[in-house]
C-alpha positions as CSV (number, residue, x, y, z in Angstrom):
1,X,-22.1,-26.9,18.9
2,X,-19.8,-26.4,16.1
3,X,-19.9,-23.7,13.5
4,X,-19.4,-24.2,10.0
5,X,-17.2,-21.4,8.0
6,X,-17.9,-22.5,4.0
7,X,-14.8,-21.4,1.8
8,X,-16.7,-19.0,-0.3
9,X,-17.1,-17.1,3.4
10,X,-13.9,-17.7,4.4
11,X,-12.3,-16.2,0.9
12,X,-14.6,-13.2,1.2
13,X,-13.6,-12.4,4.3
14,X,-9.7,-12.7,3.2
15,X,-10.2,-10.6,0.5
16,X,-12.0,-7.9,2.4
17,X,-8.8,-7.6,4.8
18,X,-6.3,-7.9,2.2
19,X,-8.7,-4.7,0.2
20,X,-8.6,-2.6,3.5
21,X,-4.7,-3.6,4.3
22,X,-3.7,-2.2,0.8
23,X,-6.0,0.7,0.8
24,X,-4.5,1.8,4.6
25,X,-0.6,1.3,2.6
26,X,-1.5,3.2,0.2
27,X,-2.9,6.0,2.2
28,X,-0.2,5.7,4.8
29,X,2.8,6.2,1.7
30,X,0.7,8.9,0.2
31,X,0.6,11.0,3.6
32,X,4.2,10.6,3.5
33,X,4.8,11.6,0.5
34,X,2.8,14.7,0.8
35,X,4.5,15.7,3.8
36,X,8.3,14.9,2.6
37,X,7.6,17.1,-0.1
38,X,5.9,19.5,1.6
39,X,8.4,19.9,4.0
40,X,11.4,19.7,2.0
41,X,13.6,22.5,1.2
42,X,12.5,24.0,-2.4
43,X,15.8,23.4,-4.2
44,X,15.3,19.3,-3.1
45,X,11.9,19.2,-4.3
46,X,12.8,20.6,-7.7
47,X,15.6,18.7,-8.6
48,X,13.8,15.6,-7.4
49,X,11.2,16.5,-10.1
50,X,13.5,17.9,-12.8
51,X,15.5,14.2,-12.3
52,X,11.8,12.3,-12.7
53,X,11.1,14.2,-16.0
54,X,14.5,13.1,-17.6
55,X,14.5,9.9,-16.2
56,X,11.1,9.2,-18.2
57,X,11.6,11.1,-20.9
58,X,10.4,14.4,-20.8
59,X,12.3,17.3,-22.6
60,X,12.0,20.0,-20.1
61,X,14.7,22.6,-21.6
């Protein structure tokens, strides 16, 4: 007996893995995020974000 896979299955399935391998990414680098920031001495995290405002822009004095 042979089983048949049509493409149409065969692309939904891809697509389903590739959704749930970007979703666990992106939850994995959030987590990290959170908890290098969270962890990080004060003086780090606010110069990290006083260099993001100028870097895009932002007047911030």
């Amino acid at each position: 007996m042979t089983t048949r896979v049509s493409s149409h299955q065969a692309l939904q399935v891809t697509t389903t893995t590739s959704v749930m391998a970007q979703t666990c990414a992106a939850l994995l680098f959030g987590l990290i995020i959170l908890f290098a920031v969270g962890f990080a001495p004060m003086g780090v995290a606010h110069n990290a974000a006083h260099d993001a405002r100028h870097s895009l822009a932002f007047p911030c004095h």
